[in-house]
C-alpha positions as CSV (number, residue, x, y, z in Angstrom):
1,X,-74.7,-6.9,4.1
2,X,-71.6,-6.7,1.5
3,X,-69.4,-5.7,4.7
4,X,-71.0,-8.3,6.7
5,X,-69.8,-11.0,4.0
6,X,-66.2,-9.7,3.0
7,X,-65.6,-10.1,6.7
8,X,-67.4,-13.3,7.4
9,X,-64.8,-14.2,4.4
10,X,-61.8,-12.9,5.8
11,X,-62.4,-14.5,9.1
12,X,-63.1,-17.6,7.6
13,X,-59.7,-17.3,5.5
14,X,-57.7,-16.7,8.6
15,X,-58.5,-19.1,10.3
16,X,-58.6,-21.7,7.8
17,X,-54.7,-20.2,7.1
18,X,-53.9,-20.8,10.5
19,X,-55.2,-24.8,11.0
20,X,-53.4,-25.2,7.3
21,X,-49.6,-23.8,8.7
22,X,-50.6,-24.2,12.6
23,X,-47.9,-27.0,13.2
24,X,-45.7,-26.2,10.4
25,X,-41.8,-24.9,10.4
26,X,-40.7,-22.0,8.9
27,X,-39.5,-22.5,5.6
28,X,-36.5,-20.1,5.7
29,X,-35.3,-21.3,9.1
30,X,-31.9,-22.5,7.1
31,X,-29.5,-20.0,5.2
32,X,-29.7,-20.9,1.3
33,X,-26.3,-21.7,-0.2
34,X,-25.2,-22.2,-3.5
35,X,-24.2,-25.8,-4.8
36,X,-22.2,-26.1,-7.8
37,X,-22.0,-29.4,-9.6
38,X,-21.6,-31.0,-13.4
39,X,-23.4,-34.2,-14.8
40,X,-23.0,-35.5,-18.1
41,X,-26.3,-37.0,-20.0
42,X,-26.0,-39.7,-22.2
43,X,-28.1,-38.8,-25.3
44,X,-29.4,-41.7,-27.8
45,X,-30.1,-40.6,-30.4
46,X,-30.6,-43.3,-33.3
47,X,-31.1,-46.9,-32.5
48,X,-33.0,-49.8,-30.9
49,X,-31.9,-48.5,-27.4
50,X,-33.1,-45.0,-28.5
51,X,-33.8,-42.7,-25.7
52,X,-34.5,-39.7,-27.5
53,X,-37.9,-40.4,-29.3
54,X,-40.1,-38.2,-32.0
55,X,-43.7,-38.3,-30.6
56,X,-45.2,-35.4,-32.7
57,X,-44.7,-33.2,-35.2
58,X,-46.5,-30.7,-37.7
59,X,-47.8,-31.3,-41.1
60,X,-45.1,-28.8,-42.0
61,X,-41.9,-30.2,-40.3
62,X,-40.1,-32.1,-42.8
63,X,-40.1,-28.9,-44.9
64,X,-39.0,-26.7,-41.7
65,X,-35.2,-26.1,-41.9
66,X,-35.5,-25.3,-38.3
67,X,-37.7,-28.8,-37.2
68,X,-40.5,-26.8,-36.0
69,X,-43.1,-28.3,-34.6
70,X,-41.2,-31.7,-34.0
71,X,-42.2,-33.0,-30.1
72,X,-39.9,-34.9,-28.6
73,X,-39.7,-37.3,-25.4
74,X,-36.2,-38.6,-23.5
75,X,-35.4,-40.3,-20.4
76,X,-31.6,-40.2,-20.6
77,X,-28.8,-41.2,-17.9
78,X,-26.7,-39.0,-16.1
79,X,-23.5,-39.6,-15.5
80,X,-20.3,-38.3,-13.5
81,X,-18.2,-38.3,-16.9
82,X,-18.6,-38.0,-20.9
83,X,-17.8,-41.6,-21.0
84,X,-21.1,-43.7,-21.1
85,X,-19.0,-46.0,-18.7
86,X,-18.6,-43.3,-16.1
87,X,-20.8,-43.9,-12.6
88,X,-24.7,-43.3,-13.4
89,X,-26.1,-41.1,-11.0
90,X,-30.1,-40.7,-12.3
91,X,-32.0,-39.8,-15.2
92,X,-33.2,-36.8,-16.9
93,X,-36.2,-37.1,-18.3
94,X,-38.7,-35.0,-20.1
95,X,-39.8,-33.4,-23.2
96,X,-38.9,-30.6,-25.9
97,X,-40.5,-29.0,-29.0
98,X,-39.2,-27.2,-31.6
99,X,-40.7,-24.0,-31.3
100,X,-39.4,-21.2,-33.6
101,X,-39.5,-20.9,-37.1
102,X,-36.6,-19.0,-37.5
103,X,-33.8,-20.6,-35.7
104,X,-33.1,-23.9,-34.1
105,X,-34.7,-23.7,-31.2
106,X,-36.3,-26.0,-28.6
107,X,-38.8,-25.4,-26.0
108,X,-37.8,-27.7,-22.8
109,X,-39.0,-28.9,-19.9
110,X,-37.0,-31.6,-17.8
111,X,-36.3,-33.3,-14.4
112,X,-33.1,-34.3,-13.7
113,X,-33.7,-37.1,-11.1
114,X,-30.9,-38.7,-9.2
115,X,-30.5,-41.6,-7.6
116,X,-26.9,-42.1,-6.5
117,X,-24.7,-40.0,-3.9
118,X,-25.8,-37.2,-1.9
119,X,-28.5,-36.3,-3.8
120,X,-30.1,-39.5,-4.5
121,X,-33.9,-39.6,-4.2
122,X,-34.1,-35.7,-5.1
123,X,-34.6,-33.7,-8.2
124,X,-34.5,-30.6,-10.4
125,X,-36.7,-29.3,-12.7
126,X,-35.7,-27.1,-15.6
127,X,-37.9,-25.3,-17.8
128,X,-36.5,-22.7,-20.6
129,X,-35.5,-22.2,-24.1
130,X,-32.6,-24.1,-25.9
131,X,-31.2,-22.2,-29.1
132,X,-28.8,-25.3,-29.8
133,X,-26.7,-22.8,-32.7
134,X,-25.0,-20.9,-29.2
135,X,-22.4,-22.7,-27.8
136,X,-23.1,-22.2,-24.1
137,X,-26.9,-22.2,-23.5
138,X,-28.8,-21.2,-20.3
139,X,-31.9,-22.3,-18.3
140,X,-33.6,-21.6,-15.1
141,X,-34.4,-24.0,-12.3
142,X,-37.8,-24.0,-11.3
143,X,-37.8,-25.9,-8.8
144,X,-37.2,-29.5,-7.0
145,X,-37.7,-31.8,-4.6
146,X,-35.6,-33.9,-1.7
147,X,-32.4,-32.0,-0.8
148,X,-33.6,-29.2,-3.8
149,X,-36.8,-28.3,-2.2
150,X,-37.5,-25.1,-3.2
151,X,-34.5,-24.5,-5.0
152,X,-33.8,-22.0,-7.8
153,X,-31.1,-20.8,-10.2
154,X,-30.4,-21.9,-13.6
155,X,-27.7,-24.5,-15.6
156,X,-25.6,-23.9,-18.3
157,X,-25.2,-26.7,-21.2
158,X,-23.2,-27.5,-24.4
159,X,-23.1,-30.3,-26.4
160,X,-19.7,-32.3,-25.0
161,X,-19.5,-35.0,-28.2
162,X,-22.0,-36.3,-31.2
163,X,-20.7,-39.8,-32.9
164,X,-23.7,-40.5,-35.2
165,X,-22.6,-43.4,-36.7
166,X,-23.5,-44.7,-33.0
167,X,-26.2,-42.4,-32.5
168,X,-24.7,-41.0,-29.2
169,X,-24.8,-37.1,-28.1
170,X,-23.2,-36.4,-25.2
171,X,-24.3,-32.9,-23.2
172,X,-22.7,-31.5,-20.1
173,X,-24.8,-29.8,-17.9
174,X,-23.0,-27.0,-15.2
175,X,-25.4,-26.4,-12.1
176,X,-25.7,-23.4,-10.0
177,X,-28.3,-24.1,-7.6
178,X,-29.4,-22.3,-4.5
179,X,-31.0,-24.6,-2.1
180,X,-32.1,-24.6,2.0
């Protein structure tokens, strides 16, 4: 009877398989290749056009020296240059935590959405760790959408400028993406 089922269930498995990917392409039918680019994100910090915005935090964070347990939200713009007049090409958006209690260091997640040039009306999505004491700091790419369907690799970041009299951090973001 057990064999009976296990293949009534295999059977049933394949051929549901098969009406699911029946009229479907395959997925590698185009060679990946590596796309290199650079954005700049326009971080605001402080302010009444804040973009960067506390929604969270421990009991214990304003005794942390490291901020943990502080959540935080943005939707920031993405620019071709540091300046904050340079063209915008999209938005990253997303949230971080503080998550260690020994160094400064956030837990991200993030979707860089553009919406300009060649990859407008397609994303990235970046999940990882960002110990903000290391100059250069890395992340993988999860994933995407658009032109960046199924892509993966990972971005390097470092903080390009902070003027907090005017509550501004600017980052720069270096891509290294492999896409179909």
């Amino acid at each position: 009877m057990a064999l009976t089922l296990t293949k009534l269930f295999l059977f049933s498995f394949l051929v549901s398989s098969t009406v699911l990917t029946g009229n479907s392409q395959p997925l590698t039918s185009k060679r990946e290749k590596l796309t290199r680019f650079r954005v700049y994100v326009q971080d605001r910090i402080a302010g009444s056009n804040a973009t960067v915005l506390h929604v969270a935090q421990a009991p214990t964070t304003n005794q942390s020296t490291t901020s943990f347990g502080l959540v935080t939200v943005f939707d920031d713009a993405l620019t071709v240059g540091p300046e904050m007049s340079s063209k915008n090409v999209g938005v990253v958006q997303g949230t971080s935590a503080f998550a260690s209690q020994s160094e400064v260091a956030l837990s991200m997640s993030m979707n860089f959405v553009f919406t300009e040039g060649k990859y407008n009306r397609s994303s990235l999505t970046v999940v990882g760790r960002n110990v903000l004491s290391l100059k250069v700091r890395e992340m993988p790419i999860v994933g995407g959408t658009g032109l960046f369907r199924l892509a993966r690799g990972y971005i390097q970041t470092s903080s390009y400028s902070l003027d907090l009299k005017k509550g501004l951090a600017v980052l720069v973001y270096d891509f290294f993406v492999y896409r179909y």
